[in-house]
KEDREN-410828 format. One record per residue (C-alpha): z, y negated, x negated; residue number from 1. Coordinates in pm, 1 decimal, always signed. Each point is the difference from the previous one (the first is absolute). Example, Ala and Ser with C-alpha at 12.3 -4.5 7.8 and 13.67 -1.06 7.14 Angstrom:
2
[[+780.0 +450.0 -1230.0] 1]
[[-66.0 -344.0 -137.0] 2]
***
This chain:
252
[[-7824.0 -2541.0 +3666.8] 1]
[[+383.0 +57.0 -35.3] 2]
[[+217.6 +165.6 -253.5] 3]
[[+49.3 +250.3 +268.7] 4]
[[-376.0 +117.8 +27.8] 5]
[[+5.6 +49.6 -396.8] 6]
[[+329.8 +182.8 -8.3] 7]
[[-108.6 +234.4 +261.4] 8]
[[-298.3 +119.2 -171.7] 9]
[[+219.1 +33.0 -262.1] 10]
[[+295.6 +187.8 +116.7] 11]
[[-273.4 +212.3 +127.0] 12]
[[-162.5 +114.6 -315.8] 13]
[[+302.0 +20.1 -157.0] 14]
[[+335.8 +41.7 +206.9] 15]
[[+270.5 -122.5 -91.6] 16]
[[+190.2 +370.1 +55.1] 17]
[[-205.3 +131.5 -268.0] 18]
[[+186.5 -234.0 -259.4] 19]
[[+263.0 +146.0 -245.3] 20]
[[+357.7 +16.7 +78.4] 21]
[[+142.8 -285.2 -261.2] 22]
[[-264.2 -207.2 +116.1] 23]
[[-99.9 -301.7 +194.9] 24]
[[-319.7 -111.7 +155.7] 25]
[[-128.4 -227.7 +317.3] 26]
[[+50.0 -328.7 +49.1] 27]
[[+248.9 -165.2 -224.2] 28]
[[+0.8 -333.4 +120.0] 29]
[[-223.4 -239.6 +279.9] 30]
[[-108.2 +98.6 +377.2] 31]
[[-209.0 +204.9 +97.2] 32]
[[-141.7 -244.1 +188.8] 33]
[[-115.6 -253.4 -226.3] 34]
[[-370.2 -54.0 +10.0] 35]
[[-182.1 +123.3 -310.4] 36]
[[-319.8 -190.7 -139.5] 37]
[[+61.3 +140.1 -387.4] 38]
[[+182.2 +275.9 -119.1] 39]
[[+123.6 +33.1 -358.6] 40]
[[-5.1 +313.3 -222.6] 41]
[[+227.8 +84.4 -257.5] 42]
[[+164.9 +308.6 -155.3] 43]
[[+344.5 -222.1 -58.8] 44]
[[+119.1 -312.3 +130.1] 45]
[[+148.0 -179.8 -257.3] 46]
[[+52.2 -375.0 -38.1] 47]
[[-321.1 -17.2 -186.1] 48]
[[-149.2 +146.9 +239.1] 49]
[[+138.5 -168.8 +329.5] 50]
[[-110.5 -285.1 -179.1] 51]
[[-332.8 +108.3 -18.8] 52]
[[+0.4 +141.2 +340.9] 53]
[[+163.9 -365.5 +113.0] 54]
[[-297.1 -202.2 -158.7] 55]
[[-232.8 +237.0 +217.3] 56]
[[+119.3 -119.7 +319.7] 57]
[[+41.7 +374.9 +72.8] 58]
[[+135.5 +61.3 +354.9] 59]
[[+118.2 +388.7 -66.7] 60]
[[+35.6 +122.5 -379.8] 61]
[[+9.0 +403.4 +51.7] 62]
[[+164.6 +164.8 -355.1] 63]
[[-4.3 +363.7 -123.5] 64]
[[+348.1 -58.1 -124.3] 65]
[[+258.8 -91.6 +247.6] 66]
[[+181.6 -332.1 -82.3] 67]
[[+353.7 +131.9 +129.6] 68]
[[+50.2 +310.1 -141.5] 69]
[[+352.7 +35.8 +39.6] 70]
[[+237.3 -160.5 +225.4] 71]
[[+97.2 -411.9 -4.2] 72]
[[+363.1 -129.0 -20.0] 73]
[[-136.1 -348.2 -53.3] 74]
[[-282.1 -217.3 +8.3] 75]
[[+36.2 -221.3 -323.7] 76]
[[-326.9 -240.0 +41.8] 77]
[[+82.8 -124.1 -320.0] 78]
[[-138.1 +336.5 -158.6] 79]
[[-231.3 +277.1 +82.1] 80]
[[-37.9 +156.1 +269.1] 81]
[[+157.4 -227.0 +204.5] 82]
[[-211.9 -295.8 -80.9] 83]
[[-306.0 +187.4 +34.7] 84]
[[+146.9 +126.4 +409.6] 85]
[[+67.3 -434.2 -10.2] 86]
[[-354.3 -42.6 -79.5] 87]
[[-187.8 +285.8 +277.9] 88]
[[+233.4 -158.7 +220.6] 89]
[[-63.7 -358.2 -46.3] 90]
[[-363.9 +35.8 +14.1] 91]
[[-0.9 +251.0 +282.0] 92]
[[-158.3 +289.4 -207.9] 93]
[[+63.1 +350.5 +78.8] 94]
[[+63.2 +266.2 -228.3] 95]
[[-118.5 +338.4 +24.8] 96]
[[+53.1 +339.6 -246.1] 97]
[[-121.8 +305.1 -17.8] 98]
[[+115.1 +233.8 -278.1] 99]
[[+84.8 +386.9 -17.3] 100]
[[-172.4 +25.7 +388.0] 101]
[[-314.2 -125.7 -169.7] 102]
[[+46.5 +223.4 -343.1] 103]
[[+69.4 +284.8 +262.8] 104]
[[-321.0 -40.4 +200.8] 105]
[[-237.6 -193.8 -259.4] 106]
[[+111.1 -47.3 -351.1] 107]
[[+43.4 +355.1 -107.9] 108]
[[-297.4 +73.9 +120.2] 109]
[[-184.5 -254.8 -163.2] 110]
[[+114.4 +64.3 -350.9] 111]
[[-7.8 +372.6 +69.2] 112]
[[-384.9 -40.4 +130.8] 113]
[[-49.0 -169.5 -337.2] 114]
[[+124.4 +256.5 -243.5] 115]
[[-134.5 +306.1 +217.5] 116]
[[+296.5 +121.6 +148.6] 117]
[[-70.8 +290.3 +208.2] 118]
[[+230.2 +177.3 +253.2] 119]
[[+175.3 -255.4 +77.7] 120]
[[+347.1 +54.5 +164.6] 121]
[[+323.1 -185.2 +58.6] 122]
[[+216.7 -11.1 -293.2] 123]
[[+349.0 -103.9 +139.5] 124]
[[+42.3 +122.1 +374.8] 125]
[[+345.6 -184.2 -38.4] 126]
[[-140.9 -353.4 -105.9] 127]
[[-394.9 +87.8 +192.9] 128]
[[-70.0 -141.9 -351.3] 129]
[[-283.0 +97.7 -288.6] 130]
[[-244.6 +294.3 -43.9] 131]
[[-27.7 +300.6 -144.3] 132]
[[-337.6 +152.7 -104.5] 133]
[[-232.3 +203.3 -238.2] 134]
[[-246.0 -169.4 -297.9] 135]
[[-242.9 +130.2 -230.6] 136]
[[+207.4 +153.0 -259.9] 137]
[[+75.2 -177.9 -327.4] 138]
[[+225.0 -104.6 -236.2] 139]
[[+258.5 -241.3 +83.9] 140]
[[-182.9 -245.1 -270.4] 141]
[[-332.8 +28.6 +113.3] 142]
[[+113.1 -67.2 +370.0] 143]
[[+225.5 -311.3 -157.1] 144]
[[-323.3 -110.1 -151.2] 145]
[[-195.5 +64.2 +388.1] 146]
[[+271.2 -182.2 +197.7] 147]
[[-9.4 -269.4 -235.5] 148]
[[-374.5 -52.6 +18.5] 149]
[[-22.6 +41.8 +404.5] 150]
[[+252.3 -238.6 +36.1] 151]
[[-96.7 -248.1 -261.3] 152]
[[+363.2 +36.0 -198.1] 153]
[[+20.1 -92.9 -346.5] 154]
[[+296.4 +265.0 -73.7] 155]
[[+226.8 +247.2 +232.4] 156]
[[+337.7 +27.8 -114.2] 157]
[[+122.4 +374.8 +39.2] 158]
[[+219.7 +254.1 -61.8] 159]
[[-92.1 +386.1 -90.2] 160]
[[-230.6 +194.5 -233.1] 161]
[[-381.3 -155.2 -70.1] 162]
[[-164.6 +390.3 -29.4] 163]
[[+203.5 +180.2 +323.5] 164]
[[-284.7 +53.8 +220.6] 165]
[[+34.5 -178.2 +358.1] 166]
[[-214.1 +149.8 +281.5] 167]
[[+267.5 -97.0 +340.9] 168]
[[+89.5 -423.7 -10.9] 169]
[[+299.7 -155.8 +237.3] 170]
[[-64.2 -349.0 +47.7] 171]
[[+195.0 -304.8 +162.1] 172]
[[-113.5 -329.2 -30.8] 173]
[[+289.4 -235.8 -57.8] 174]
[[+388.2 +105.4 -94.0] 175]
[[-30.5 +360.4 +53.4] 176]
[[+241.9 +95.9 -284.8] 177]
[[+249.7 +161.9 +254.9] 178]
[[-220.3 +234.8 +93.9] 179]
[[-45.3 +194.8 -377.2] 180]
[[+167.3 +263.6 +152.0] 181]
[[-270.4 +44.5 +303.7] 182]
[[-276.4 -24.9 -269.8] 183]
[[+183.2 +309.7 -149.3] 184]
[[+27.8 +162.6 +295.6] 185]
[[-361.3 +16.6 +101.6] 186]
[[-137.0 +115.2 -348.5] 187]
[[-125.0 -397.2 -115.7] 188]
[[-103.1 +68.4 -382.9] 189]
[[-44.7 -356.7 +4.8] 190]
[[+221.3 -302.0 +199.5] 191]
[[-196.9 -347.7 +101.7] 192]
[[+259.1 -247.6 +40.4] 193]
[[+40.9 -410.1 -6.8] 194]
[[+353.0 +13.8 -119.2] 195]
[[+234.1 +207.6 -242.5] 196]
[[+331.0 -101.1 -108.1] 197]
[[+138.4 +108.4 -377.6] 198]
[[+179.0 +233.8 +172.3] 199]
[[-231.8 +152.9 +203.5] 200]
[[-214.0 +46.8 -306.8] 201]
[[+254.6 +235.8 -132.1] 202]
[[+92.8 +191.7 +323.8] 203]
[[-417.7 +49.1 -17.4] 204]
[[+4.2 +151.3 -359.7] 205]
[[+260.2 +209.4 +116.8] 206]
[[-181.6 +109.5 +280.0] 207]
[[-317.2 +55.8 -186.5] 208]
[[-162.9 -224.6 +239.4] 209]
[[-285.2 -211.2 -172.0] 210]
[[+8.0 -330.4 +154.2] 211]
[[-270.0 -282.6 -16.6] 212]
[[+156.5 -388.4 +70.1] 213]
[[-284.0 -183.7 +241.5] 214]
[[+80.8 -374.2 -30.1] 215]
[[+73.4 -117.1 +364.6] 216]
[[-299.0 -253.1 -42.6] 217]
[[-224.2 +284.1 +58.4] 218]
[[+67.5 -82.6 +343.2] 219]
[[-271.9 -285.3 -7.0] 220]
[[-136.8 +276.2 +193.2] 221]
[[+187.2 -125.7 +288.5] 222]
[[-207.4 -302.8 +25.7] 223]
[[-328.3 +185.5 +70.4] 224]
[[+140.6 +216.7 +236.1] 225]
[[+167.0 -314.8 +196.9] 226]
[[-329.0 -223.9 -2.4] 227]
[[-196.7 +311.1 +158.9] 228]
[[+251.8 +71.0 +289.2] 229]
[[+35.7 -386.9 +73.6] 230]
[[-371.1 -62.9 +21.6] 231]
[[-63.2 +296.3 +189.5] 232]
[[+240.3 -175.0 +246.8] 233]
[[-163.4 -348.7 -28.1] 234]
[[-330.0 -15.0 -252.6] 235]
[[+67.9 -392.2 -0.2] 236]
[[+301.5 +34.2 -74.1] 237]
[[+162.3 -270.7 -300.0] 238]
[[+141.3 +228.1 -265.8] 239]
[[+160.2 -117.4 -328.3] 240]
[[+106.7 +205.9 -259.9] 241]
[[+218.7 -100.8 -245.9] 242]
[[-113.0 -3.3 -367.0] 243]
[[+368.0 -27.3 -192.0] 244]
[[+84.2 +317.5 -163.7] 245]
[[+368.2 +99.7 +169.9] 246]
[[+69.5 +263.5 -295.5] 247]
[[+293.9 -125.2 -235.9] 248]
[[-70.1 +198.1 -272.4] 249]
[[-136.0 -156.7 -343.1] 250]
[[-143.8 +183.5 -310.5] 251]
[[+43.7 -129.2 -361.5] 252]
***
């Protein structure tokens, strides 16, 4: 099997015209002809974990988050990422990502599935990004307390008023913060998002927009979804998923 049989399959479920504007998914760096005996799984690729993905003899590592986000001037091997494009090249490993085209299609879904979104409809047309739909009503603290639970959080940080009653929830997983203003638009009592800035807190409170901050690990989901599509491809297929936790972010 090649890279090229995998990517297909992939760019089928989830195109690569379905991806947000600012963003950048496919392959990042290999052939797509390179024979593949074990792909690699990971929501980042960071030296950690092309280290871990190097020690697996992987032969395509396929990421949620794209490794070149924004354009290169220079290729420093001396630091990241430019030693970790040294290393996929080197060892003739392909690299593969799939972000907002796969939150478009999948991950939305799947965390909207989870806390019982109904309705479900685009939230951005602009970005093809998020959804938008209707809940059980509540308070705001009560559904804090039911997102937290469904997705095994052990606190939400967010902004607005604990007893407002929330009935319509906008939701995009990832950095969705630029798109308070669409959340507003379509009603959302209640925002689902993986990043906020300061402030975007503050143009929230302004708003009146309640917001709840879904740590971008949530997207573990990712795996799951991956492993099912792959093996549906090829049951004996060699999958390894990485087991480092990407997210930067310590507690004291």
């Amino acid at each position: 099997m090649k890279v090229k049989d995998i990517t297909n399959l992939l760019d089928e479920l989830y195109p690569e015209y379905l991806k947000a504007s600012y963003d950048n998914v496919g392959l990042m760096v290999g052939s797509y002809d390179k024979e593949v005996k074990r792909v690699f799984v990971a929501l980042d690729l960071t030296r950690e974990v092309m280290d871990e993905a190097l020690a697996s003899k992987a032969d395509l590592i396929i990421t949620h988050h794209p490794l070149l986000f924004r354009p290169l001037y220079q290729i420093n091997t001396l630091n990241d990422p430019g030693s970790i494009i040294k290393d996929l090249i080197n060892n003739d490993i392909t690299l593969f990502a799939m972000h907002t085209n796969f939150d478009t299609v999948r991950m939305n879904d799947l965390i909207g599935s989870m806390l019982e979104i109904e309705n479900r409809e685009v939230l951005s047309e602009k970005e093809n990004c998020g959804i938008v739909g209707d809940i059980k009503e509540s308070t705001l603290i009560d559904f804090i307390n039911h997102t937290k639970k469904i997705l095994g959080l052990d606190e939400i940080l967010y902004v607005g008023d604990e007893l407002v009653k929330v009935s319509k929830v906008a939701l995009c997983a990832g950095s969705g913060s630029s798109m308070i203003n669409d959340a507003k638009e379509k009603n959302a009592d209640v925002f689902l998002t993986g990043d906020l800035s300061y402030s975007r807190a503050i143009e929230a409170r302004r708003l009146g927009q309640n917001i709840l901050v879904i740590p971008h690990h949530i997207e573990y989901l990712f795996y799951k979804a991956v492993i099912e599509e792959l093996h549906k491809l090829n049951k004996d297929l060699d999958i390894v998923v990485s087991k480092i936790d990407p997210n930067p972010f310590k507690r004291y």
